[in-house]
C-alpha positions in Angstrom: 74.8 -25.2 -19.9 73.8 -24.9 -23.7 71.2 -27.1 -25.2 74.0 -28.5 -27.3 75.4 -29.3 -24.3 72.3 -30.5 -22.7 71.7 -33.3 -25.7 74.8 -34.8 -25.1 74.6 -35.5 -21.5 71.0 -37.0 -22.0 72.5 -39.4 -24.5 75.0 -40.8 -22.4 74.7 -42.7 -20.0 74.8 -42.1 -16.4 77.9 -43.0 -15.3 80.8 -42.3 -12.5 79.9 -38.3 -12.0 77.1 -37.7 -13.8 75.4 -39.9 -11.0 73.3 -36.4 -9.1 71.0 -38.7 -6.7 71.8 -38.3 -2.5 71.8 -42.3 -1.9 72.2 -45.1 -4.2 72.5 -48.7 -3.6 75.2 -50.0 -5.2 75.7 -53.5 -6.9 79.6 -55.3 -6.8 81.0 -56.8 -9.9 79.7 -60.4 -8.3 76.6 -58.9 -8.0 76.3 -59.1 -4.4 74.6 -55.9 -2.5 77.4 -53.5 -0.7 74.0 -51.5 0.6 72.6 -48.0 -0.1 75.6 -45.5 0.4 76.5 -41.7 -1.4 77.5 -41.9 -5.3 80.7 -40.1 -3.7 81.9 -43.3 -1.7 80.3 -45.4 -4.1 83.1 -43.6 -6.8 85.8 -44.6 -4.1 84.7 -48.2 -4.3 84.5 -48.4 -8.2 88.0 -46.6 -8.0 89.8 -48.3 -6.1 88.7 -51.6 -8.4 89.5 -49.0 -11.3 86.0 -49.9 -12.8 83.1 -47.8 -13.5 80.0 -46.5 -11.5 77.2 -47.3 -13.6 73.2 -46.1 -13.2 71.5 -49.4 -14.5 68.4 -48.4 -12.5 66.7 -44.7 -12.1 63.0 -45.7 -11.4 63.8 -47.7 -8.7 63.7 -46.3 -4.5 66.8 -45.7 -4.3 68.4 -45.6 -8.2 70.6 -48.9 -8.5 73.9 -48.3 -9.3 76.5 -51.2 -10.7 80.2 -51.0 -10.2 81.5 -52.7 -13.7 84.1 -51.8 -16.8 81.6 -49.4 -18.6 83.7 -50.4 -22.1 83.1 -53.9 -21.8 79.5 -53.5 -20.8 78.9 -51.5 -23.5 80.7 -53.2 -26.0 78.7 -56.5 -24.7 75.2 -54.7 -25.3 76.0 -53.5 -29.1 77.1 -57.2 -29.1 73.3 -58.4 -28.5 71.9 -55.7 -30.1 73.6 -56.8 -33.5 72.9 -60.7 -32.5 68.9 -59.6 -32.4 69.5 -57.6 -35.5 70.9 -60.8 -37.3 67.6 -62.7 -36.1 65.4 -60.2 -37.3 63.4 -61.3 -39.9 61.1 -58.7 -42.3 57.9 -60.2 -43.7 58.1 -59.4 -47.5 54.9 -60.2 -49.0 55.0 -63.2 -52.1 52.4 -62.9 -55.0 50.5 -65.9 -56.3 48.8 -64.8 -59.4 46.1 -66.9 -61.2 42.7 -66.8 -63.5 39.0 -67.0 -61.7 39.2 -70.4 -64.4 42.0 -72.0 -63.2 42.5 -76.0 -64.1 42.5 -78.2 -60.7 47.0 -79.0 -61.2 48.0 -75.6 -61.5 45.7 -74.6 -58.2 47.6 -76.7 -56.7 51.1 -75.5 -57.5 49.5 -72.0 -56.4 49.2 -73.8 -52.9 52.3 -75.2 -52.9 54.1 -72.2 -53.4 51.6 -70.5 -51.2 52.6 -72.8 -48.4 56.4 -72.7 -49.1 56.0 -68.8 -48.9 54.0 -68.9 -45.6 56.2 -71.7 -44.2 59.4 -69.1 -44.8 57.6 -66.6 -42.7 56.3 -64.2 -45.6 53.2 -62.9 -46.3 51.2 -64.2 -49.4 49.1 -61.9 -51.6 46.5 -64.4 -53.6 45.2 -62.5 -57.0 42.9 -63.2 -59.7 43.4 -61.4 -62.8 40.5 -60.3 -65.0 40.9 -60.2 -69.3 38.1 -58.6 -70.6 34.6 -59.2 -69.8 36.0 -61.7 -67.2 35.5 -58.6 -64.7 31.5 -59.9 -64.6 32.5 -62.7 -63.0 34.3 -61.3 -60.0 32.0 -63.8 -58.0 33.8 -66.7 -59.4 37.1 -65.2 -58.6 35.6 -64.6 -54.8 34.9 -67.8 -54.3 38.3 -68.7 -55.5 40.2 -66.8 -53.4 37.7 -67.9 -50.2 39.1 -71.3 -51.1 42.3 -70.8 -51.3 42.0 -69.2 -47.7 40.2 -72.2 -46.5 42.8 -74.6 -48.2 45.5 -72.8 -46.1 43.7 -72.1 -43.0 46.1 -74.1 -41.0 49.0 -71.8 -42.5 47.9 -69.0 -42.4 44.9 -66.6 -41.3 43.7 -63.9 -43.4 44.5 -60.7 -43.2 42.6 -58.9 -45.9 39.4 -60.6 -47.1 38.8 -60.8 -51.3 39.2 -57.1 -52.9 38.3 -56.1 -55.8 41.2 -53.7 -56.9 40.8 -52.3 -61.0 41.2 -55.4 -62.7 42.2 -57.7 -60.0 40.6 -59.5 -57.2 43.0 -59.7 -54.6 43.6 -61.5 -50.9 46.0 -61.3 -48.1 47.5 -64.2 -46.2 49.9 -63.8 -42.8 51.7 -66.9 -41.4 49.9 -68.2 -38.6 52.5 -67.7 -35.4 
């Protein structure tokens, strides 16, 4: 046998003749036992219900073995795996960008949207922008950002503490689960 070979028999899935153990027990379509028996009489029961012989279990004493339509069972499991894919959601991360000398209403907005973001299930990156000589007063911009965090502490926990980055003080926020 070729590696080529080799590669595509380890991607498939065990099934009707490519079962090699000496005794599996063997599920019905009901799912009621029929027993630990050869894969070779186990192949006379699946073919005589013209249905497949499939390995669902190999680290179990003896390997379980399913009698079912391998088309439809596999058909179903791309089915789920497409449903999970559908629920999947990716955390993209929202920026809410301010001044260290921000008026009271617009910190406020900066929450709201904050929460709105957090509340969607995204992550939130709080920064404070520095013009000019504002850079000396990155402590102002710390404390800031520290109350911001404490403002939406039942939101969200923080996942990088203040940080001063070139010109920018920035913090990030994950939604609490």
């Amino acid at each position: 046998m070729t590696v080529i070979e080799k590669r595509r028999t380890n991607n498939q899935p065990q099934i009707n003749e490519r079962i090699r153990f000496p005794k599996i027990r063997v599920i019905d379509t009901d799912g009621g036992q029929l027993g630990i028996i050869t894969p070779r009489e186990a192949m006379a029961l699946a073919n005589e219900k013209e249905l497949d012989l499939v390995l669902v279990s190999d680290k179990a004493d003896p390997p379980v073995c399913r009698i079912m339509d391998y088309g439809k069972f596999k058909f179903e499991q791309e089915k789920k795996a497409r449903e999970a894919r559908k629920k999947q959601h990716t955390a993209e991360i929202k920026e809410v960008k301010m001044h260290y000398n921000i008026d009271n209403h617009d910190y406020n907005v900066r929450i709201a949207h904050a929460k709105r973001f957090l509340n969607d299930g995204n992550k939130v990156k709080a920064t404070v922008m520095f013009r000019g000589r504002e850079i000396q007063h990155s402590n102002l911009a710390e404390n800031l950002l520290n109350r911001m965090a404490s403002d939406l502490q039942e939101f969200a926990e923080v996942q990088q503490a203040p940080k001063k980055e070139g010109r920018n003080m920035m913090l990030l926020l994950a939604p609490k689960k």
